[in-house]
N, C-alpha and C positions, 0 to 999 in steps of 0.2 A: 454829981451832975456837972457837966462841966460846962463852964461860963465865955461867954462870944461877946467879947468889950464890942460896943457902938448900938447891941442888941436886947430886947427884956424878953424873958421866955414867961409864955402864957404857958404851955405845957408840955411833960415828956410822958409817953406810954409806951409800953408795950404793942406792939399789936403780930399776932401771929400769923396773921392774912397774909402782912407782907414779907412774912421771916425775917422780923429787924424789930427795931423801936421808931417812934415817932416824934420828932420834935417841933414845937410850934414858937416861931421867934415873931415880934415884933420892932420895925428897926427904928432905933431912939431918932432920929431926924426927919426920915422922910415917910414914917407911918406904914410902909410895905410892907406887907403878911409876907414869910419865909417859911415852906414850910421842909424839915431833914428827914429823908427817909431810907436811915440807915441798915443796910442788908450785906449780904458777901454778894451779891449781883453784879459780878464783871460789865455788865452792858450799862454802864452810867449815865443817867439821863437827867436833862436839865429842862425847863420849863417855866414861861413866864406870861400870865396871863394878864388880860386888861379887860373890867366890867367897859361894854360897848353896847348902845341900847341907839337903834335909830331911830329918825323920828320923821323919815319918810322910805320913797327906793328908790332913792336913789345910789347905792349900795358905795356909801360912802367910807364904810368901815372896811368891805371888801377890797377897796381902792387902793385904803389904807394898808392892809396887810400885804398886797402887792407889792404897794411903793415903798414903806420902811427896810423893805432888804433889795434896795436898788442903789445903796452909797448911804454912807455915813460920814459923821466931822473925824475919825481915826482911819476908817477904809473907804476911801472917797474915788471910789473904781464905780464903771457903769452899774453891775453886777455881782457885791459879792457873793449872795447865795449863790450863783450859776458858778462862779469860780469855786466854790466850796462841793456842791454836787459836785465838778470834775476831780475834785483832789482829797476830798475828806475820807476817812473810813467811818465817815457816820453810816449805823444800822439803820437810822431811822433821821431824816432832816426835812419840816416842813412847815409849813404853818397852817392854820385853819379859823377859818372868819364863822361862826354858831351865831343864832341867833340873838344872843344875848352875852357875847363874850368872843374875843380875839386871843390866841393862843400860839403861843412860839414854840412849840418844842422839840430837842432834836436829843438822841442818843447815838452811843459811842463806846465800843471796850477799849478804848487807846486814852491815858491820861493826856498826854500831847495834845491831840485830837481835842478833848474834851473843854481844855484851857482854852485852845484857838475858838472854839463856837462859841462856848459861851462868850467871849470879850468880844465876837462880830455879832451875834446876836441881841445885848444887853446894848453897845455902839449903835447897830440900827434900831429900836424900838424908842432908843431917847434922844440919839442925837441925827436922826436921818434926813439927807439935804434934801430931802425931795420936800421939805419947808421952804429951802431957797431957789427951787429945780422947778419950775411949771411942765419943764417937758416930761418930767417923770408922770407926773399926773397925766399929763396928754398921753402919754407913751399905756400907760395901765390903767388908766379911768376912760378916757373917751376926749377926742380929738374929729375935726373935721377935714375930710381930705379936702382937694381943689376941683374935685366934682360935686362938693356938696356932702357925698356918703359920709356917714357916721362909721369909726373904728376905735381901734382902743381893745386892752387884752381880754379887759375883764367885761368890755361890750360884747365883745365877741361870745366869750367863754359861755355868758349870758345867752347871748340869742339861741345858742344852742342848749343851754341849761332846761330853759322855759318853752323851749319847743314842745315838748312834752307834752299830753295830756295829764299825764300823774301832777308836773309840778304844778299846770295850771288848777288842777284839782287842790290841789296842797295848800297854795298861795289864796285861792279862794277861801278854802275852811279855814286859815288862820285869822284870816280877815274877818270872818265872820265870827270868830271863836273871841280875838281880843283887836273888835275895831278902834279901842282907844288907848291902847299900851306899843311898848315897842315890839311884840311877838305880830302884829296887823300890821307888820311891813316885811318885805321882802329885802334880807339881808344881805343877799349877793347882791342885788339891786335888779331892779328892772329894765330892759333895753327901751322902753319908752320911758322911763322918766332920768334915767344915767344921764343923759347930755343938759338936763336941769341942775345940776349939780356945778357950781362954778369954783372956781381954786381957791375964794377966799375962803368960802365956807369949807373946805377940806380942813385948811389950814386950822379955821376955829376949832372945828369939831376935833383933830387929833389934839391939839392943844389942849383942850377941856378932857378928853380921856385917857393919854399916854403919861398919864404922872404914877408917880412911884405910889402913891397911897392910895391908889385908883388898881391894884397889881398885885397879883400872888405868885410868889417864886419856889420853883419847888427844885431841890438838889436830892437825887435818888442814888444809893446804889454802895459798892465800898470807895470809897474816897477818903482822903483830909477836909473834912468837914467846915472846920476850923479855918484853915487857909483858902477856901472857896466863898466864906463870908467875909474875911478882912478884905479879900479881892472885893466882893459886893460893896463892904460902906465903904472901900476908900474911893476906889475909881468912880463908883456913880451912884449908890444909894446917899451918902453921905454929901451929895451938891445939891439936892433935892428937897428942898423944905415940904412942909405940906401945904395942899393946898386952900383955900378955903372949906372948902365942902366938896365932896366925892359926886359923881352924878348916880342918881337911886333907880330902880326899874318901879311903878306902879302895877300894881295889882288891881286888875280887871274884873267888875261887875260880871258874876256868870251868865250867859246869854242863851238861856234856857230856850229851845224850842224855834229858834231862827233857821230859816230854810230862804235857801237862794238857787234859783239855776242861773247855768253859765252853760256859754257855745266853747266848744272846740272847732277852730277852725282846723279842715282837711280839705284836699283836692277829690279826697273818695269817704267822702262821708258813708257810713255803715251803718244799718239799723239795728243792729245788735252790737254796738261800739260803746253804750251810751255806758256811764259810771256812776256811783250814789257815794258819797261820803257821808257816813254817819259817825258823831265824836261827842265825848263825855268829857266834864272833867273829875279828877280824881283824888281832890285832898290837895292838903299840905304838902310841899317839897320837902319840909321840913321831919313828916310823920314818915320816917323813913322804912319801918316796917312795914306800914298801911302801902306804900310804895312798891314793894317786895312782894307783897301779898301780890297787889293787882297783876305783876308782872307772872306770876306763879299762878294765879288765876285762868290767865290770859293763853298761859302755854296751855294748862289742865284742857280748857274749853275750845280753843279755837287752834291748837300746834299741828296740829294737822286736819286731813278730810272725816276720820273716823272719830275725831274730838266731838265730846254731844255738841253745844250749839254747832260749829262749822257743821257738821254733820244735819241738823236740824235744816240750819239757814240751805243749805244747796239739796235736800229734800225739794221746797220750794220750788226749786227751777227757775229763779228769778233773774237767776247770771250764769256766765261761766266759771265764777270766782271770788272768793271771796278773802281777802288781805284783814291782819290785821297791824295795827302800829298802836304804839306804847313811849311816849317820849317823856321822861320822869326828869331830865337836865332840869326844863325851864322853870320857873318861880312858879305856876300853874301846873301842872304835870296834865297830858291830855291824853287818854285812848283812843281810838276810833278804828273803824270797820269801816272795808272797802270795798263795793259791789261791782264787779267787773260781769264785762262779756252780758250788758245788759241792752233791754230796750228802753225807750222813755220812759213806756208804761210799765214794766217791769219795777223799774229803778223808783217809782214811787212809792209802791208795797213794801219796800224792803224795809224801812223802818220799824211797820207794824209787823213784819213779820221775825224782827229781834225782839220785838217787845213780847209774844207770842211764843218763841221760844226760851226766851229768859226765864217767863212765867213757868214754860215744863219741866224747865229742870229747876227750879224752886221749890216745885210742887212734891218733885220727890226727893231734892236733894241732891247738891252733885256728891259722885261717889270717894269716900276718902279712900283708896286705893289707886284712885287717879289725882287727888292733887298729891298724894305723897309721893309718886312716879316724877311730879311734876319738881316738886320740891328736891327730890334729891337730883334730878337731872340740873336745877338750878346752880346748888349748889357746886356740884361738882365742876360747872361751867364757870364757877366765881373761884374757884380755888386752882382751873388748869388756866385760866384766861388762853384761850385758845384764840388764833389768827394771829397775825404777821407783826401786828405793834406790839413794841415792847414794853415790858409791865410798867417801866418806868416812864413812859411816858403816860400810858393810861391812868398813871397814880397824878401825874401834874395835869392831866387834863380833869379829873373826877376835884383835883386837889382845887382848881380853879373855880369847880361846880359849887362845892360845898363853901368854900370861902366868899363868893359873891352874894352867896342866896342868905347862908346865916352866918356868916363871918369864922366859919370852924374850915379849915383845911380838911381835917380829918374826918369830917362825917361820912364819907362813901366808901371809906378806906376801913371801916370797919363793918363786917357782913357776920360774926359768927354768933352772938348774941341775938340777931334777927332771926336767923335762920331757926336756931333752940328755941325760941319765942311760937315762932310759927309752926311749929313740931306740936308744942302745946295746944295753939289753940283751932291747929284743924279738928281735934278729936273734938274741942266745946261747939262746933257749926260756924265760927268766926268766918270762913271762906265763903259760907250760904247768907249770912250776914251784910260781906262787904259785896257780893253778887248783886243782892236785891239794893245796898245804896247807890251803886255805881250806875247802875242804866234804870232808879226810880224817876230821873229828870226825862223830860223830853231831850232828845238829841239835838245839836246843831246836825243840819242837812244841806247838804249840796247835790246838787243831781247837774251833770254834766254830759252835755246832747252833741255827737258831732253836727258840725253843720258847714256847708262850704263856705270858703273866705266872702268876705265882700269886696267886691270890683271897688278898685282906688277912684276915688275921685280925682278929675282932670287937675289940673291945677298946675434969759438970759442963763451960763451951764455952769453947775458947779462940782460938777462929776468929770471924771476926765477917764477914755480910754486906756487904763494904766492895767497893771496886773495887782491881785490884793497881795497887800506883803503882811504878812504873819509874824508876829511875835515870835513863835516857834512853827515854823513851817516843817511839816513830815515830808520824811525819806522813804525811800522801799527798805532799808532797816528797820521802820518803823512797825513794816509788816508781819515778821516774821518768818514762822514756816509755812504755818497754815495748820489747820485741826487734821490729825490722823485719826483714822477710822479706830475706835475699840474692836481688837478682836473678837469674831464668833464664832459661832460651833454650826456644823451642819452633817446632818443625819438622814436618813431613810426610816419613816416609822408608819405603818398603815398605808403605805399605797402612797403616801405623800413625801415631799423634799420638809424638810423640819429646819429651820434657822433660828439660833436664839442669841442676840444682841444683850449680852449684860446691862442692866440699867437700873437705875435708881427712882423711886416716885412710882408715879402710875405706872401701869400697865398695859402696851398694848399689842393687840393681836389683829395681824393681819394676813388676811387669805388670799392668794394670787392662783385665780382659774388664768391658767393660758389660754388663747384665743388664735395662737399662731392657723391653724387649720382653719379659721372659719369663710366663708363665703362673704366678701364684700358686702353685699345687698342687703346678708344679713343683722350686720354689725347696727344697724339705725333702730331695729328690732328689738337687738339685745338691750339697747342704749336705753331707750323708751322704756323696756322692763325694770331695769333698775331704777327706774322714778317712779315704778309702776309698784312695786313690791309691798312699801310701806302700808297699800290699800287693798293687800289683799289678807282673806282668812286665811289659817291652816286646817289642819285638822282636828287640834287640838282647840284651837281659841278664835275668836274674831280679830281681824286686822284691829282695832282699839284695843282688845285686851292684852293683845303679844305685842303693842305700843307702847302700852302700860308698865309691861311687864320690862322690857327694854329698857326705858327712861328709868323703872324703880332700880333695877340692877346694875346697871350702865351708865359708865359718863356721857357715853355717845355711840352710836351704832349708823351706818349707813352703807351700801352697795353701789358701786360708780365703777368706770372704766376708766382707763387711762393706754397711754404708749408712750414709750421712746425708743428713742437712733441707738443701738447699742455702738458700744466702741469696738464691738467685735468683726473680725474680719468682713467684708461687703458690707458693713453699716446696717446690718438686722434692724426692722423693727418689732419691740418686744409690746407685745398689744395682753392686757390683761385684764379680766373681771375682777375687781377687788372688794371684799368685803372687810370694813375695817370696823372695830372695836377698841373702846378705853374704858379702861375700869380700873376699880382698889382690886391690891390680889388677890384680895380676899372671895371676889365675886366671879374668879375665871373659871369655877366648876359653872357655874351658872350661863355665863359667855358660853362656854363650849354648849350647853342646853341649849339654850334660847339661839343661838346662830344654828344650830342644828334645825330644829324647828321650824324656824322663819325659813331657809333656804329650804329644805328640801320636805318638807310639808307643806308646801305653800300649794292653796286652788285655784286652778284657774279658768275653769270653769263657771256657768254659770249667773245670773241676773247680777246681782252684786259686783262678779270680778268686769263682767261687762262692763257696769255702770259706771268701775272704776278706771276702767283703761279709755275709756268716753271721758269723765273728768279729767283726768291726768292729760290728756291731748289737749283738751281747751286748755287746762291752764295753762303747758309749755306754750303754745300758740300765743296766745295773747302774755305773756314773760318775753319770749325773742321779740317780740313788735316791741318791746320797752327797751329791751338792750338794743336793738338796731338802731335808735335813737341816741342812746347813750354812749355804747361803746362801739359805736359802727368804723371804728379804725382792728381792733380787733378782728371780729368778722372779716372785712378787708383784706386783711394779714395772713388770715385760715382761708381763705376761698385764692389766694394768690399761690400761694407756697403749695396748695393740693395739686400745682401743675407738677413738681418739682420736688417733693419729699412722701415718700409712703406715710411717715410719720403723718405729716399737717391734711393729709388723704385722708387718711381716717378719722379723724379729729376735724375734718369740715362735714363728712360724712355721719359722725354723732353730736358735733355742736352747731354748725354752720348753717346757712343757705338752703344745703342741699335735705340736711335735716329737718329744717322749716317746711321744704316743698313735702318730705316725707310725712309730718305731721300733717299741713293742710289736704294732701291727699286721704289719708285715713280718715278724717274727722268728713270729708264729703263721700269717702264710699259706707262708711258707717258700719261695716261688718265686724263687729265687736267678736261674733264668735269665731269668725276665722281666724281674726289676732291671736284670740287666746289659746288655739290650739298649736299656733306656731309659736306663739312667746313658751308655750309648755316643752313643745318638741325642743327649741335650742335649750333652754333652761337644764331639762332633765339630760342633753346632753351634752352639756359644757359641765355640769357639777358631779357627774358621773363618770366620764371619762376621758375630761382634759386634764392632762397634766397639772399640778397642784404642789404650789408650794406655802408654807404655813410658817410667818413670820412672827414669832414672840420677842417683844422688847421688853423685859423686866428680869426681875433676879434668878439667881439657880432654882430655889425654891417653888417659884413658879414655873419653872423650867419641868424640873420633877413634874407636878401637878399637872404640865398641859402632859406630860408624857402618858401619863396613867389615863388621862380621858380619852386622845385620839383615838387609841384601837379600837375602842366601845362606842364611839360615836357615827353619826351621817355621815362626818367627811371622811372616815374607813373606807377605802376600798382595795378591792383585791389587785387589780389592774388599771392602769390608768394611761393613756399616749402619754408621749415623749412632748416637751415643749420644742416650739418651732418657731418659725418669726413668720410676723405678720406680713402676708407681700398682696399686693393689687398693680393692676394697669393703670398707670398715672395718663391723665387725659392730656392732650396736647396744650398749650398756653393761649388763654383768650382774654382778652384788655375788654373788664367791665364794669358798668354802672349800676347801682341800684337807688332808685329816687326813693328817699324817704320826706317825711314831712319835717317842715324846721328849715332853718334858713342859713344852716350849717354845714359843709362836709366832712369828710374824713376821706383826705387823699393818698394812699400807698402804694406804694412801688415795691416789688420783689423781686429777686432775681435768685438764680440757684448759684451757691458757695461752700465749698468744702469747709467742714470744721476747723478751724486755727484759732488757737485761744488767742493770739497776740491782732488777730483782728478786732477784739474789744475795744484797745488803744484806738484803731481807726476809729471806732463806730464814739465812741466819747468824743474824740473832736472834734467829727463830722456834726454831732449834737449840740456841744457845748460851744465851739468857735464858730458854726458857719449857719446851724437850719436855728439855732436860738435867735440869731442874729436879725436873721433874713426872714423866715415864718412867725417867727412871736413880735420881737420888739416892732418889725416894720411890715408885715403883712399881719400882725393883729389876731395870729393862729392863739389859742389858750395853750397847745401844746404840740410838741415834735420833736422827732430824733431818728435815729438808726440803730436800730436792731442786731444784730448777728447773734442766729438761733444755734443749737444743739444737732437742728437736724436738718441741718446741709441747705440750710437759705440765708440769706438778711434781707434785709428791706428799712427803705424811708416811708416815715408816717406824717401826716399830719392828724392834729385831733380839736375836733369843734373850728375850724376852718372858714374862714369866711372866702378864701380864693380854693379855685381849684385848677382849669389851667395854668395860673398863673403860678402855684405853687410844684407843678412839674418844671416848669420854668425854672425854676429855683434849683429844685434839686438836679438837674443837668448841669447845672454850671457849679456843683459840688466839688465835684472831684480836681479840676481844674484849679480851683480856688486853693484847694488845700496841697495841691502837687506844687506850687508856686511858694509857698510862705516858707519861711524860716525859722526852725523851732530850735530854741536855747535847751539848755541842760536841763533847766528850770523846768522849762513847758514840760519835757520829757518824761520828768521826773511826777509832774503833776498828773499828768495826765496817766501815768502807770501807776501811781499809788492807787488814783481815785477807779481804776480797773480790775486791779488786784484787789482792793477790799473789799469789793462784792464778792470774793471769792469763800469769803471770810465771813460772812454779815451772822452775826449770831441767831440763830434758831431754836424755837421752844418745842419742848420735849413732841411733840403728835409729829410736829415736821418734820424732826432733825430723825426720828424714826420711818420716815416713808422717806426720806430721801437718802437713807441708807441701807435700804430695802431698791430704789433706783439703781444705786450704783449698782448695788449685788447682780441684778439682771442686767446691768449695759457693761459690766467688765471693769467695770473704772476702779482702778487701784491705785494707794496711794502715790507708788512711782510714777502713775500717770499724770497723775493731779499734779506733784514734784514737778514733773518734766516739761506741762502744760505751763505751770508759772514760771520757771526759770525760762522761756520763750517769752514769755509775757513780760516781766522784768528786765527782758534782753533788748528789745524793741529800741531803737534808736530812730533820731531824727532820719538818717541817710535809709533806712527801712521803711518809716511814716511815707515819708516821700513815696516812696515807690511806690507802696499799700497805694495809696491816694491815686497816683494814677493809674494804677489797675484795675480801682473802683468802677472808673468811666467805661471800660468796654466789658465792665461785668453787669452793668447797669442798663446796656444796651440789649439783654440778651430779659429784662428784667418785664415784669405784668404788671398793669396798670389795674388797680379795683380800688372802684369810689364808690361809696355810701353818700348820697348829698341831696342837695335841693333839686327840683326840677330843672327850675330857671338855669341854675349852676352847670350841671349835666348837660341841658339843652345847647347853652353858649357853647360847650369842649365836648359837642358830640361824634367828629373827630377823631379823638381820642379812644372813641372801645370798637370795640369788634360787635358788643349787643347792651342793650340796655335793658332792663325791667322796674314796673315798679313795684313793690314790696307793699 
C-alpha cells in the first residue's frame, strides 16, 4: 500500500462499482477528508465539497458559490470560471449549491487541463477576494439600482426559480417537514428575504464553513495520484490548521400529521390547477439498504400509470397526476406524492385515499415479479450510470454525501452487497414490511390553491479586468485529432438495413422507422403515441405486466422521435421513430421478444387504451406548463428557428407551442376513440412499411444472435419503402410573445445561417466577452449566450431575465462591439481550444451509440469532421473580425420570441407581431 507523507490513510478497498480501488486519506494539518478513486477512466475528475447548512433565505451559501469563482489571491481576473468555460476542454465544469452542502466539481481527459482547474478551483474556494470585493457580492448576491429596484444574479436567477408553483409547493413541504433544522430554509435563497442579507454576514458565514476540515476532496480517474496530493498539502491543505469545531447539521423532530395550505399566486387562477403534497420520512441516511429498498419500492408502485398504487390513486380521479419524489442525499431522507391537475376539494381526499390504497395492496401483497423487474431495472441503472455527468463527478458528489452525514467518503460508492441483500429479502416479504412502515404515519400535507395576486398597497476593487494566466495554459496541440468512428458492418437482413458497431459492455439495440413520407399534421399524433405506448395492453399481457416484463429483462426500454439536418446534398432532414433498448447480452433473445410484442401487438382500442390516451394528455399538459416556466428560452429557440429550418419545424411541432395547442385541443374535444383509431392507422403503418433500419452496438456474438432472431420476428418484413427526408412548408417569420407567470423572461433572437463549424469561435466570444458581460454581470440575466445550431440557424438567449427590451438592446449592439476589438494570439488561441473541445467531450457508452447511429443517417464522416476542425482551428483574428460584422445583418433578418412576464411583454409590445397568454 503505498504511503502519501503529510497524510494518515483510514482505509483502502476494493470496490468493483467503480472498476478501481478506493482510498480514504486524512490530511495530518488541516483535518480534510481525501477521498482516491483509482480506475483507467480517461475523463479525470476532481471535486471539492464544503458541509453548508443555512440558517435562514437568504441564500447566502448560493451567493457564496457564485462569488468564490469571481477572482482569487493567484487568479485575480473579474471572472476566472467564465475564462475557463471559454478555453478549458473540461467535459464537465461547474458548481452546485444542495441543500445541505456546496460542491466544486469539474472533469477533464486532458492532464494539462486537469492541473490548471484544479490550482483555479482549490485558489477560489480558499482564497477568494470576493472577502475583500463588496462589489462581487453586489454583482451575484443583490444590489440596489438608483430606482430603487432590487438585482443581483442570483436574485434574479431566483425570482424566476420560485415563480413556480412546484417550487412554491416544495419550499412549503420543506418547511413544514424540518421548521427547525437547516432543510426549513430555502437554499438558493428567497427573492424576499436575499436583500436581508448584508456583506458582513456573508463574510462570517463563508469564514465559518470554507475551512479545510469542514471539506471532502475527491481525485477520480487514472492519474499520478501521488503528485496530485503533494500539490494538495503543499500549496493549501498544509496552511490550513483546524479549526476549532466543524459546523454540525441537527436532526429534526418528525412532524407527524402537520397540514398547511398555501395560495399560488396567478393572473388566471384555474379550478382544477390546485395541488396536494403529501410526504413521509424514511429512516436513517445511514441504513443504506432500507434507502435502496424505498427507492426500488417507489419505482415497483408508483414508476409508472400501470404501477398498482399510481394506478390505484388516478382510479380515484382526484387529479390529472400524480408525481412522485425520493430525495435520500439529506441527513433525513423524505418521499413524498404529488397530486396534480386538482380541485380544492379534490386535493383534500387525496391523503385518505393513499392511505386506502396502501392498505389494498398490503392486504394482498405486492407482487414479487414486480419489485424484482424493479430491482433489476435499478440496478442495471447504478452500474451504466446513464445521462451526461461524468462518473467522476457523481463519485465526488455521492463522495461529499456520505462524508458529511457519517464521515465515510465511500458509503454510496458501494451498491453490490445491497443489491444481493435485497434479492434475499424480497422472497421473506421485507418490501410488504417496509411498505406498511413508511406510510404507517400520518403524512405531512400541503395543499396548494391558485388564487390571484393581491393588488400592492399604495405606498473598494480588488479584482482587475486582466486575462487569467495559467501556470500551463493549452494549445490546439493540446487537442489532438479528435475520436474516429470504429468501423461497422452493414447488411440487408429481413426486409431491414442491419448496422452493427463493435463494442464492449452493454448492449444496445436501436430501431429507426423512417418517417420521411409522413404528413406534417400527423407527426404531433405520432409523437403523443409514443408517450402513449407504455399504457397501453397487448395481446399477450397488460400494459403493467409487459412493464414488468421490460424492467425484469432490460436495462431500459423507451420509443421517442427525433431528426436531423443531414450533411447530405440539399440539407435532408432525416426524421425517425426510434425505439431504443440496453441490455446484458445475454438478454437480446428476449429484447428481440418483448420489443416485438410491445410494438406490434399493442391495443388500441377500447375503455382502458382510451382512458390512457386521456391520462397521457393531462399529464403532457400540465409537464409543458412547468417547463414554460423553466426552460421557456428553449421553447423560444424551437418556435423561432421553425420559421427557417425543417429540422426545428418538426421538433416545434412534437415538442413546442404548437404541440401544447395540439394537446389542449384533444383534451377539450375528448374523442378518445377517434385518436385511437388514427394513433392505430399510422402505427401499423409506420412499423409495417417504412423503411427500417436496425442498429446493434455490441460484440460479434451478439451480432450472430440478433441475426438468427430478425428473420423470425415482427420486425421481418417482406417489403418495406425506401427512406426519404422529412420536408414541410416552413411558415413565414413572426416576432412573438407568450406571457407566462413569474417575474422572469427568456428573450431570444434567431435568425437563419448556413452550417460553418468555425462559427462556434464567434458564438463563444459573443458569450464569453460581450452577452456575459452586458446580460449577467450588469443586467442581472442568471444566464445567456449564442448558439449556432446543426440545422441552418443561431440565435441569442437570454434565461431567467429580468429585462426584456432592454436586453434586445444589448444584443444589437453585439456585433459592432466585437467587429471593433483587437484579439491577440492569445485570445485566439483561447477561444478555439475552449470550441474545439466540445468537439471532443467524452460520452457514456448509450450516447456515444445514438450518436453514432446520427452520424450514419446525416453522412458525417470522419473526413468531414477532419475538415470541419481544421476550419475551426484555422480561424484567426482578421476572420473573427469579419464573422462579427456579418453577424449584424444576419441578425437583422433574425425572430424575436419571448417567454416573459405580462408587465415585461406589455412595456415592449412593439416588439411582436402577436402575443398570447399560455
Amino acid at each position: 500500500m503505498k504511503q502519501y507523507p503529510g497524510y494518515t490513510l483510514v482505509k483502502h478497498e476494493d470496490c468493483p462499482e467503480q472498476h478501481g480501488t478506493l482510498t480514504v486519506l486524512t490530511h495530518d494539518v488541516s483535518g480534510a477528508a481525501v477521498l482516491l478513486v483509482e480506475n483507467d477512466d480517461d475523463n479525470k475528475a476532481f471535486g471539492i465539497g464544503f458541509g453548508t447548512f443555512p440558517s435562514d433565505d437568504t441564500g447566502v451559501f448560493h451567493i457564496l458559490e457564485h462569488s468564490v469563482l469571481a477572482g482569487s489571491e493567484k487568479y485575480p481576473v473579474k471572472s476566472p470560471f467564465l475564462q475557463l468555460l471559454k478555453s478549458s476542454m473540461a467535459s464537465f465544469l461547474n458548481a452546485m449549491t444542495f441543500p445541505d452542502k456546496t460542491v466544486y466539481p469539474f472533469a477533464t481527459p486532458n492532464e494539462t487541463d486537469f492541473k490548471n482547474l484544479m490550482d483555479v478551483y482549490l485558489n477560489a474556494v480558499f482564497c477568494p477576494l470576493a472577502m475583500v470585493d463588496k462589489g462581487v457580492f453586489e454583482q451575484e448576491g443583490w444590489h440596489r439600482d438608483e430606482d430603487g429596484t432590487v438585482s443581483g444574479v442570483v436574485y434574479n436567477e431566483m425570482q424566476g426559480a420560485l415563480a413556480t408553483p412546484d417550487a412554491q409547493l416544495q419550499n412549503a413541504l420543506s418547511r413544514a417537514m424540518f421548521p427547525d433544522t437547516a432543510y426549513g430554509f430555502v437554499s438558493g435563497g428567497d427573492p424576499a428575504s436575499i436583500p436581508a442579507l448584508t456583506y458582513e454576514k456573508y463574510v462570517r458565514v463563508y469564514r465559518r464553513h470554507y475551512s479545510a476540515d469542514n471539506c471532502c476532496i475527491t481525485l477520480y480517474g487514472k492519474m499520478d495520484m501521488a503528485e496530485k496530493l503533494a500539490f494538495l498539502d503543499e500549496q493549501y491543505l498544509s496552511r490550513m490548521p483546524k479549526s476549532a469545531s466543524r459546523p454540525r447539521l441537527t436532526v429534526q423532530d418528525e412532524q407527524v400529521g402537520v397540514k398547511r395550505n398555501i395560495p399560488y399566486y396567478t393572473e388566471k387562477p384555474e379550478p382544477d390547477e390546485a395541488q396536494c403534497a403529501l410526504a413521509w420520512y424514511t429512516g436513517a441516511f445511514s441504513d443504506r439498504e432500507r434507502q435502496l429498498g424505498v427507492e426500488i419500492l417507489l419505482d415497483a408502485l408508483l414508476g409508472t400509470n400501470q404501477a398498482p398504487l399510481k394506478a390505484a390513486l388516478l382510479e380515484e380521479k382526484l387529479g390529472a397526476d400524480i408525481d412522485v419524489g425520493f430525495d435520500d442525499s439529506t441527513l433525513q431522507p423524505t418521499l413524498e406524492l404529488v397530486l396534480r391537475g386538482a380541485t380544492e376539494e379534490s386535493a383534500g381526499k387525496f391523503a385518505a385515499a393513499v392511505r386506502k390504497a396502501v392498505d389494498g395492496i398490503l392486504e394482498k401483497g405486492i407482487p414479487e415479479e414486480l419489485l424484482m423487474a424493479s430491482l433489476n431495472s435499478t440496478e442495471f441503472a447504478s452500474l451504466e450510470r446513464p445521462g451526461s455527468i461524468p462518473d467522476g463527478v457523481l463519485d465526488a458528489i455521492n463522495a461529499s454525501t456520505g462524508w458529511l452525514h457519517t464521515g465515510d467518503p465511500v458509503l454510496l460508492l458501494h451498491t453490490n452487497a445491497l443489491f444481493a441483500s435485497l434479492r434475499e429479502k424480497l422472497e421473506q416479504g421485507w418490501f410488504n414490511e417496509l411498505l406498511r412502515e413508511l406510510f404507517a404515519p400520518a403524512p405531512v400535507e400541503i395543499i396548494q390553491v391558485p388564487t390571484l395576486p393581491k393588488k400592492e398597497e399604495e405606498g473598494r476593487a480588488a479584482r482587475t479586468d486582466g486575462k487569467l494566466v495559467l501556470d500551463h495554459p493549452l494549445t490546439a496541440a493540446d487537442l489532438g485529432e479528435g475520436k474516429k468512428q470504429t468501423p461497422g458492418s452493414k447488411e440487408l437482413l429481413a426486409g431491414a438495413e442491419l448496422l452493427h458497431h463493435p463494442s464492449a459492455g452493454n448492449t444496445y439495440l436501436y430501431l429507426y422507422y423512417d418517417l420521411g413520407g409522413m404528413a406534417p399534421e400527423d407527426m404531433s399524433c405520432l409523437h403523443l403515441l409514443t408517450d402513449v405506448m407504455d399504457e397501453l395492453d397487448t395481446e399477450k399481457h397488460t400494459a403493467q405486466e409487459l412493464n414488468t416484463l421490460r424492467n425484469t429483462w432490460l436495462g431500459s426500454s423507451g420509443a421517442w422521435m427525433d431528426c436531423w439536418t443531414g450533411r447530405q446534398e440539399g440539407r435532408p432532414c432525416h426524421a425517425k421513430l426510434i425505439v431504443g433498448m440496453s441490455m446484458l447480452e445475454r438478454s437480446l433473445e428476449k429484447a428481440v421478444e418483448l420489443g416485438s410484442e410491445w410494438l406490434y401487438e399493442t391495443k388500441f382500442s377500447g375503455p382502458q387504451a382510451e382512458a390512457a390516451m386521456e391520462r397521457v394528455a393531462s399529464q403532457q399538459k400540465l409537464l409543458m406548463e412547468q417547463k414554460f416556466l423553466r426552460e421557456g428560452h428553449a421553447f423560444a429557440a424551437m418556435r423561432a428557428a421553425a420559421h427557417f429550418s425543417v429540422e426545428s419545424a418538426l421538433s416545434e411541432r412534437c415538442n413546442g407551442v404548437s404541440y401544447y395547442h395540439y394537446i389542449c385541443e384533444l383534451l377539450e374535444k375528448a374523442d378518445w376513440t377517434a385518436l385511437g383509431k388514427k394513433m392505430e392507422e399510422l402505427w401499423k403503418s409506420v412499423l409495417k412499411k417504412n423503411a427500417l433500419t436496425v442498429s446493434l452496438h455490441g460484440s460479434d456474438a451478439a451480432l450472430d444472435t440478433l441475426k438468427k432472431l430478425l428473420p423470425g420476428s415482427a420486425f421481418a418484413a417482406e417489403k418495406r419503402g425506401e427512406a426519404r427526408p422529412y420536408t414541410e412548408e416552413l411558415t413565414a417569420p413572426v416576432n412573438e410573445a407568450f406571457i407566462i407567470d413569474g417575474g422572469v423572461n427568456y428573450d431570444v433572437l434567431v435568425w437563419p445561417m448556413e452550417r460553418r463549424l468555425e462559427r462556434k469561435v464567434l458564438a463563444r466570444v459573443m458569450s464569453y466577452e460581450y452577452l456575459w458581460h452586458n446580460i449577467r454581470e450588469v443586467g442581472g440575466a442568471y444566464g445567456t449566450g449564442m448558439v449556432t445550431q446543426n440545422d441552418d440557424t443561431e440565435y441569442l438567449y437570454t434565461y431567467r431575465d429580468p429585462h426584456l427590451k432592454e436586453s434586445y438592446e444589448t444584443f444589437a449592439k453585439g456585433p459592432a462591439e466585437l467587429a471593433g476589438r483587437d484579439y491577440t494570439e492569445k485570445d485566439m488561441n483561447e477561444f478555439i481550444v475552449g470550441a474545439a473541445a466540445k468537439l471532443d467531450t467524452p460520452r457514456k457508452p448509450r450516447e456515444e451509440a445514438a450518436s453514432t447511429d446520427c452520424k450514419y443517417f446525416c453522412g458525417i464522416t470522419d473526413e468531414m469532421t477532419a475538415a470541419e476542425r481544421k476550419s475551426l482551428c484555422s480561424v484567426d483574428a482578421a476572420a473573427l473580425k469579419a464573422e462579427a460584422a456579418d453577424l449584424s445583418a444576419r441578425m437583422e433578418k433574425g425572430v424575436r420570441v419571448v417567454f416573459g412576464s405580462k408587465e415585461a411583454v406589455e412595456a415592449a409590445k412593439e416588439l411582436f407581431d402577436r402575443v398570447e397568454t399560455l
